[in-house]
C-alpha positions, 0 to 999 in steps of 0.5 A: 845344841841349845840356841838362847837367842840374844835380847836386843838391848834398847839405846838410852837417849839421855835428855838435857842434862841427865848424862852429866848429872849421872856422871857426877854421882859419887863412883859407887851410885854411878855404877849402881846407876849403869847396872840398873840401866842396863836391866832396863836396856834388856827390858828388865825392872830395875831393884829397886823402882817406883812408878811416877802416875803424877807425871805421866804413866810409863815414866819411872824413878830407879832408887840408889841406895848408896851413903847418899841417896839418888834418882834416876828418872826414866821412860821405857813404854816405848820398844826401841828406845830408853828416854833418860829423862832426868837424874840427881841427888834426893837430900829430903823425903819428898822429891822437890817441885823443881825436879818434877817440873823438870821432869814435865818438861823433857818429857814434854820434849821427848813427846815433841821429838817422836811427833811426826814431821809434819807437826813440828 
């Protein structure tokens, strides 16, 4: 008998409004976007990825390829959790100040969040 022992899938906490903007993806970037998402709940890379030094290491943007193109900013370094850090639309080649600097900022909130109590 062969035992292949299930990979424990790690939760996703989406982080401000990155849910919603998520589920306002046309239907077929929505459901590219939760295949990929789920490569990374069982520790897989997403297809098609791009890590984003800029920001801060482990963070990572999953590209969708659909008629329109979209993003998916993430962070996986840590063992028990997939943070969601920020999702939208890319109209130009280069990703947006605003979008990065959103992107800062929950990142700054997720680091606020795993602080110890004590801190806060």
């Amino acid at each position: 008998m062969l035992y292949i022992p299930r990979v424990a899938d790690k939760p996703i906490v989406w982080v401000g409004s990155s849910l919603g903007a998520v589920r306002a993806f046309p239907a077929d970037a929505r459901r590219a976007a939760g295949y990929q998402l789920r490569r990374v709940q069982f520790g897989l890379m997403p297809s098609d990825h791009k890590p984003l030094p800029s920001i801060s290491s482990g963070v990572l943007e999953i590209r969708i390829h659909t008629r329109t193109e979209h993003r998916i900013v993430y962070l996986a370094k840590f063992e028990e959790v997939v943070y969601v850090l920020h999702a939208f639309e890319k109209k130009t080649r280069k990703t947006s100040r605003a979008d990065i600097a959103l992107v800062r900022d929950r990142l700054g909130q997720v680091a606020a969040l795993r602080r110890p109590n004590k801190e806060r």
